[in-house]
Rosetta silent file (secondary structure, phi, psi, omega in degrees, C-alpha in Angstrom):
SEQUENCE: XXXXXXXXXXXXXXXXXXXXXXXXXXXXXXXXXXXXXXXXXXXXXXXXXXXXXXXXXXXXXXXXXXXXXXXXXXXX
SCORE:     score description
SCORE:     0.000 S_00000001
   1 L     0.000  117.408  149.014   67.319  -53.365  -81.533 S_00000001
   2 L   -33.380  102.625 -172.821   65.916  -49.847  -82.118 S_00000001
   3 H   -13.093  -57.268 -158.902   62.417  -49.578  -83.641 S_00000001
   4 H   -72.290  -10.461 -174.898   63.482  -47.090  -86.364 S_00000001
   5 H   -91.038  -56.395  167.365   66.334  -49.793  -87.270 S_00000001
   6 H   -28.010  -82.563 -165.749   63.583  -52.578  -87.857 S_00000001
   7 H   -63.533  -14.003 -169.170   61.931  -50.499  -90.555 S_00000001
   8 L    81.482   12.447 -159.793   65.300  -48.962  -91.884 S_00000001
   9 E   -90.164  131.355  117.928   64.174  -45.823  -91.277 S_00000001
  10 E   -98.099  164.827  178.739   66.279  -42.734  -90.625 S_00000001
  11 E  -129.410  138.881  173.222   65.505  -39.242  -90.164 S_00000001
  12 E  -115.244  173.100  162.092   67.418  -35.946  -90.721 S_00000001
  13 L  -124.667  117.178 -175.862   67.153  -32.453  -90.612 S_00000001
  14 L   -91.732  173.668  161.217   66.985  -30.759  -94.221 S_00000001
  15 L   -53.653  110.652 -161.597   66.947  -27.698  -95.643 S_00000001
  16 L   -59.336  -20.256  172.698   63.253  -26.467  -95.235 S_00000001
  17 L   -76.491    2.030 -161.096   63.467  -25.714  -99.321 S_00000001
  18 L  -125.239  148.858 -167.595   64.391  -29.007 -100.629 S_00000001
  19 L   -96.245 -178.528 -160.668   61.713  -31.359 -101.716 S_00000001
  20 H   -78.290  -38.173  163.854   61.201  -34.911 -101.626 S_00000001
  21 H   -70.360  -28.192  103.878   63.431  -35.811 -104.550 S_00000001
  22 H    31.185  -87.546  163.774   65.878  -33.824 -103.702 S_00000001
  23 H   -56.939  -81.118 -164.688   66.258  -35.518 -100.117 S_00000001
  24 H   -52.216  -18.384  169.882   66.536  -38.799 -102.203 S_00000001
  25 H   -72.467  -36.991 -158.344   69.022  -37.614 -104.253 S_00000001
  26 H   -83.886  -30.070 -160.386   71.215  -36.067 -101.705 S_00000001
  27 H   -89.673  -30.752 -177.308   71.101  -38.883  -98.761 S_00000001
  28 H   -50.813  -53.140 -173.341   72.151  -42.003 -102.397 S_00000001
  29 H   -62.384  -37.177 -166.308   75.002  -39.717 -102.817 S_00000001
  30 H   -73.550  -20.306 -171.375   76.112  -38.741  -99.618 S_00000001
  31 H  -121.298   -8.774  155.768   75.826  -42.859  -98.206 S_00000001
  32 L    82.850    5.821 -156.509   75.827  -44.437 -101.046 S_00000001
  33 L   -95.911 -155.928  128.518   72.487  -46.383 -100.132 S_00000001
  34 L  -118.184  142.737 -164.852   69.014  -46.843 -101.879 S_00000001
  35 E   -90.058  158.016  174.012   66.671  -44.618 -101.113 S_00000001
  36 L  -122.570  -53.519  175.805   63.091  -46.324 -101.110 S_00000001
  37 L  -117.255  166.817  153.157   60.493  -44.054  -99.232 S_00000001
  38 L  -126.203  157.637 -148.679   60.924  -40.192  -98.088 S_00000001
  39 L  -167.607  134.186  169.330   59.016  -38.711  -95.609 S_00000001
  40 E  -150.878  140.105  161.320   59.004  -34.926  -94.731 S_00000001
  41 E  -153.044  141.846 -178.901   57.193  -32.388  -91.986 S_00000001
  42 L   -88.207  120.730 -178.648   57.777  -29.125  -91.100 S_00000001
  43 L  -100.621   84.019  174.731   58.459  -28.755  -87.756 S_00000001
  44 L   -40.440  122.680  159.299   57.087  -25.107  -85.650 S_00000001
  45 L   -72.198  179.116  163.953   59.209  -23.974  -83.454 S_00000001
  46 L  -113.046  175.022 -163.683   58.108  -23.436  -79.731 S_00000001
  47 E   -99.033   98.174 -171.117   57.672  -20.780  -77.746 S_00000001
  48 E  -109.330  164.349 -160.078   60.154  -20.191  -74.918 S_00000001
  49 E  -143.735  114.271  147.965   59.843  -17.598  -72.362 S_00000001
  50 E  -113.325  113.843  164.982   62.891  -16.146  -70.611 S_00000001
  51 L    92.949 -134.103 -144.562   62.313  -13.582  -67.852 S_00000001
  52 L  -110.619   -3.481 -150.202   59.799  -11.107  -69.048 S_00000001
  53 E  -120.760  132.970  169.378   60.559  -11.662  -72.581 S_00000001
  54 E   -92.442  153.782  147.904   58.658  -14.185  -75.365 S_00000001
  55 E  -169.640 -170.514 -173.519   60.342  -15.653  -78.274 S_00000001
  56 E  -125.060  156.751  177.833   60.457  -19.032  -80.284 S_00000001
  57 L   -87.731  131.693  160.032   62.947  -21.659  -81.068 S_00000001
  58 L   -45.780  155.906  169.004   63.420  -22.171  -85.463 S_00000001
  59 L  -113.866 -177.147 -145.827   61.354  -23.945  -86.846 S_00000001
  60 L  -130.721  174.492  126.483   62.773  -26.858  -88.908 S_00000001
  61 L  -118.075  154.794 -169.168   62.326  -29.623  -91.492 S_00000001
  62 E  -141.034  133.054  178.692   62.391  -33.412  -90.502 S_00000001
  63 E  -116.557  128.156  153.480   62.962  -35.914  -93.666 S_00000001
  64 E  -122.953  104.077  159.768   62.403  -39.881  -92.582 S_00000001
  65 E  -134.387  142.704  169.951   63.758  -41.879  -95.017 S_00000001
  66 E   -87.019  150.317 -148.499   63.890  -45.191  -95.583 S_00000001
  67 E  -127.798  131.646  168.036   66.143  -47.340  -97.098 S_00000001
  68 L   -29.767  119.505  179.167   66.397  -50.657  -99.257 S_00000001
  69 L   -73.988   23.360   93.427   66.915  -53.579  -97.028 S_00000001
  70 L    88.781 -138.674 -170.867   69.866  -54.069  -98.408 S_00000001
  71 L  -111.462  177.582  179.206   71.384  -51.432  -97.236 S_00000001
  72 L  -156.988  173.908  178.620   71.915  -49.967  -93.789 S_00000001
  73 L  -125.939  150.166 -169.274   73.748  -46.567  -92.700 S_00000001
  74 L  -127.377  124.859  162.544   76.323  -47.487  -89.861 S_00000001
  75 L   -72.805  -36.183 -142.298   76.172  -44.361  -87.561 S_00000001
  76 L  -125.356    0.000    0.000   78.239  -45.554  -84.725 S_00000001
């Protein structure tokens, strides 16, 4: 079994504007679960180099939230 399944944890990638409540609102509704914890960091992009030329990758937000044991999200 996969670590992140143990704790009940998933993670997404949100909208870098939306807040912690938000999250929790959006993942009960979309899955129907309970939400328990949220988790969020903003993720810099990096810095790729093609040729002669710099530039960066987006940068992001990553939510990990966890869920009521429960529940489960079936991905697969």
């Amino acid at each position: 079994m996969h670590f992140a399944n143990k704790l009940n944890a998933y993670s997404f990638e949100v909208n870098k504007k939306a807040n912690k409540t938000q999250i929790r609102g959006a993942i009960q509704r979309l899955y129907g679960v309970k939400v328990t914890e949220v988790r969020t960091s903003n993720r810099k992009g990096k810095v790729r180099r093609k040729g002669a030329n710099y530039g960066t990758t987006r940068s992001w937000k990553k939510a990990v939230v966890v869920l009521h044991e429960d529940y489960h999200i079936d991905l697969f």
